[in-house]
C-alpha positions as CSV (number, residue, x, y, z in Angstrom):
1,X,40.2,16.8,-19.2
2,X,37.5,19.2,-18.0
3,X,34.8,21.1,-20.0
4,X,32.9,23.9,-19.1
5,X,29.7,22.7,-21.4
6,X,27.8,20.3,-20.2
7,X,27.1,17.5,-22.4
8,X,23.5,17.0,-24.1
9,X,22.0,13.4,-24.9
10,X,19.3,12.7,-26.5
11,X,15.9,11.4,-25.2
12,X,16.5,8.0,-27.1
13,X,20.2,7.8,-25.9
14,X,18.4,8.4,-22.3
15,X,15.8,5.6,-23.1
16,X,18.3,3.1,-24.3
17,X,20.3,3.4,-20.9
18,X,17.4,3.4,-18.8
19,X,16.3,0.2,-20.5
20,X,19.7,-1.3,-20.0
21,X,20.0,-0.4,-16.3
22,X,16.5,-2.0,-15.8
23,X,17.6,-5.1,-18.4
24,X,21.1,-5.7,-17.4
25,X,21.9,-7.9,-13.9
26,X,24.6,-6.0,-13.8
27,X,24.6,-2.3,-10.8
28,X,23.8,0.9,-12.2
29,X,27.3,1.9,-12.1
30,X,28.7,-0.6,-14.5
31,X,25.9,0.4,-17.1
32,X,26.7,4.0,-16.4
33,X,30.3,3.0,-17.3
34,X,29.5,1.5,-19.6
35,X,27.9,4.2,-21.5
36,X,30.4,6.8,-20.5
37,X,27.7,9.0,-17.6
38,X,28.0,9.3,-14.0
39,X,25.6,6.9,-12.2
40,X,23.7,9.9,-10.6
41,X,22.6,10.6,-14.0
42,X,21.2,7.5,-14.8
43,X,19.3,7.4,-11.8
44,X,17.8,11.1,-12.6
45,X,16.5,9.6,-15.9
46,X,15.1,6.4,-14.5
47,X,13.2,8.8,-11.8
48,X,12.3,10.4,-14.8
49,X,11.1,7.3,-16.8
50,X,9.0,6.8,-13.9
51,X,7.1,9.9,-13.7
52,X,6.8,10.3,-16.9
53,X,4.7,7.0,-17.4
54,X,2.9,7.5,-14.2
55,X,1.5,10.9,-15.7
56,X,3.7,12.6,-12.9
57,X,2.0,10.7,-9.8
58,X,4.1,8.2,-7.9
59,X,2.1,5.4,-6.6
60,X,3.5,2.9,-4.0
61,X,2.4,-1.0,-4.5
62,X,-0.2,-2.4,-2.4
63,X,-1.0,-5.7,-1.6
64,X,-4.6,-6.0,-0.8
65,X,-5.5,-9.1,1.6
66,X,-9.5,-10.3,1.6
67,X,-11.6,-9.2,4.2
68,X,-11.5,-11.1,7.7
69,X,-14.0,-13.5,8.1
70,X,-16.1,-12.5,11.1
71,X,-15.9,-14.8,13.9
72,X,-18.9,-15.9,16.5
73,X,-19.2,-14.2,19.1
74,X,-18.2,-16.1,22.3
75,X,-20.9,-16.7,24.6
76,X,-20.6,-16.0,28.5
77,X,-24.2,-16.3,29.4
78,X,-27.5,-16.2,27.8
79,X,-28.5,-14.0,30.9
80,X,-24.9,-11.5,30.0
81,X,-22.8,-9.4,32.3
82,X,-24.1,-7.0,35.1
83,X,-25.0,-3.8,33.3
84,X,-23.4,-0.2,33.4
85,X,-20.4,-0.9,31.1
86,X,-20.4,0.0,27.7
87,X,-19.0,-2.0,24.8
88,X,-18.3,-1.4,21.1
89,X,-17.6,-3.3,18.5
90,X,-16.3,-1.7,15.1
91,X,-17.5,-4.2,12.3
92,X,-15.3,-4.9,8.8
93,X,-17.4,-2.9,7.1
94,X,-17.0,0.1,9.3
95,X,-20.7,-0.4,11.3
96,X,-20.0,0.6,14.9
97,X,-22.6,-1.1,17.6
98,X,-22.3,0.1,21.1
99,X,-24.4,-2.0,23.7
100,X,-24.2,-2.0,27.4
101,X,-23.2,-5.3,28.6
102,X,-26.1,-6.5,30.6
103,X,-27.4,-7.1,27.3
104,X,-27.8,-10.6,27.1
105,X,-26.0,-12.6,24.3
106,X,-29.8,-14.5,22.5
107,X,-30.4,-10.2,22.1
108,X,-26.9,-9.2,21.0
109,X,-27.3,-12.3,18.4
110,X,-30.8,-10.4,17.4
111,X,-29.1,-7.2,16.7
112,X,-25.8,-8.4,14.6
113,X,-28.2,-10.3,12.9
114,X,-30.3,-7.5,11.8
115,X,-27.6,-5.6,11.0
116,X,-25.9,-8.2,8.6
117,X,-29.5,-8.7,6.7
């Protein structure tokens, strides 16, 4: 039998299936069954749910790892590399250093150090 009103639930009728799609082991489309909607539906309210709680901004879950540990810098030569290339190096914490590399590793040491002080 097909109607031509669509039927009306209540916000707590909506809560109690939300809560039982998130509480049951069982797929979405059993509980839907179960409580006599179509499984679109329940998903619509659980997207709702969501919102809702979130004060209408969705957030996606981050994981946030610690911070590298900065590693020694490997030393060629204490005299360095024949000059007229450029190097940078981007730091952790976002400090950029450019330095040509005829600068010789006892003054790159110097420089890092002075900028981690």
């Amino acid at each position: 039998m097909v109607s031509d009103r669509r039927r009306w639930h209540t916000p707590e009728f909506r809560a109690r299936v939300v809560i039982a799609s998130y509480e049951s082991r069982r797929p979405v489309r059993e509980v839907a069954a179960q409580y006599g909607v179509h499984p679109s539906l329940v998903f619509r309210w659980r997207r709702e749910a969501r919102a809702k709680a979130q004060g209408g901004t969705s957030f996606v879950p981050v994981m946030v790892a610690p911070a590298p540990q900065p590693q020694p810098l490997a030393r060629r030569s204490e005299q360095g590399t024949p000059p007229g290339r450029a190097v940078s190096v981007v730091f952790p914490d976002g400090v950029r250093l450019e330095f040509d590399t005829g600068l010789s590793a006892d003054r790159l040491r110097e420089i890092v150090g002075a900028l981690r002080s």
